[in-house]
N, C-alpha and C positions, 0 to 999 in steps of 0.2 A: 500588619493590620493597624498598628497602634499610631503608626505614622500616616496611614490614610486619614485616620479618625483628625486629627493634628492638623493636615492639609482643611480637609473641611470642616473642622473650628475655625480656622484662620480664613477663608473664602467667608463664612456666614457672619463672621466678627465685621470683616474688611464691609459687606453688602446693607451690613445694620449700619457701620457707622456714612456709611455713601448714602441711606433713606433719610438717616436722621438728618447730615449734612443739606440733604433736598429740602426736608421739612422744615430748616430752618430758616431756609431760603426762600421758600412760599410764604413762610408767618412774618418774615419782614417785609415780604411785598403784602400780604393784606394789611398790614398796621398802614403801610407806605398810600395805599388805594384809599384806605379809611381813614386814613389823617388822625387816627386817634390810636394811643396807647391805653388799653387798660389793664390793670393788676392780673387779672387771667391773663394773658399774651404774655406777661413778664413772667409770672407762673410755670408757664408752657416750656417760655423758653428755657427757666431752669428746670424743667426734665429733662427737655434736649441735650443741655449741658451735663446732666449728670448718666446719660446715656454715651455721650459721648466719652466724658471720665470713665464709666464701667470698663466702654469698648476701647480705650487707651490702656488704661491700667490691665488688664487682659493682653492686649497683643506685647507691651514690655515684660510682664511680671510673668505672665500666666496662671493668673489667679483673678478672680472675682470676689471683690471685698464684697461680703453681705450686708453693710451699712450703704452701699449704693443703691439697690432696691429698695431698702428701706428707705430713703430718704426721698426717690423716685415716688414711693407710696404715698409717706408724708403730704408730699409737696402734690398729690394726684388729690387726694382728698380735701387739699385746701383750696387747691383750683374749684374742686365740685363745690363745696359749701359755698362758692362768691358766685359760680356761674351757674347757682338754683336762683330763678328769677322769680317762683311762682311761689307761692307762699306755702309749706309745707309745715307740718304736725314741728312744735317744736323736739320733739323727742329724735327726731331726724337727728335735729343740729347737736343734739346731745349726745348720740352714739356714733356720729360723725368726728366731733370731738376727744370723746372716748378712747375711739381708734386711733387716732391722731396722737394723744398720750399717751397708749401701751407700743405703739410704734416706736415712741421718742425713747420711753422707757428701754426698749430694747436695744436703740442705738446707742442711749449709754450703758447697759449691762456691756455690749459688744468692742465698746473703746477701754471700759475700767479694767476689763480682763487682762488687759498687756501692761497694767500699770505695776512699776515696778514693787509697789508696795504687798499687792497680793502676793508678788510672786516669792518674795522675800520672806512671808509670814507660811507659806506651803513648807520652803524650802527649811525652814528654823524646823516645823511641827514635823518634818520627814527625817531630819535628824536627833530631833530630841526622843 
């Protein structure tokens, strides 16, 4: 049963990273029709990129770092704040931003963790 499950992770990993592949390919043909690159489109593309990093690092490792979504997040909320056109309550921009810092904050709580420094003061306080 456990090897079904396995089969289709790896079918719905392989169909996400073939959409995104598509998606990417449509976004350089509208920049390409519109002659124009803007900071949203560069944005976009790095989700795509970091979607396809998830769905790479998954099909070698078999694991999903959770700093990938988060930074998918990140980088979704910063697209949003450049591509609000219409002038909005500033307190938007502000818990817009907010998010955007407790996000970041949590991508480094999730890299320091492996730094060998913590690990070395755990391992001192479990022996003393």
């Amino acid at each position: 049963m456990t090897k079904n499950f396995e089969i289709i992770e790896r079918i719905v990993i392989i169909l996400i990273l073939a959409c995104t592949v598509i998606a990417v390919g449509i976004e350089f043909y509208s920049m390409y029709e519109r002659l124009t690159i803007t900071l949203a489109d560069i944005l976009l593309l790095f989700i795509y990129l970091e979607v396809l990093s998830m769905g790479r690092n998954y099909l070698v490792f078999n694991e999903i770092r959770m700093s990938y979504p988060l930074l998918i997040a990140m980088t979704a909320l910063s697209r949003q704040i450049i591509l609000t056109k219409e002038i909005q309550h500033p307190s938007t921009y502000v818990y817009e931003s907010v998010a955007i810092l407790i996000i970041a904050v949590a991508v480094v709580v999730l890299r320091v963790r492996h730094l060998d420094i913590l690990n070395r003061n755990i391992s001192k306080k479990l022996t003393d």
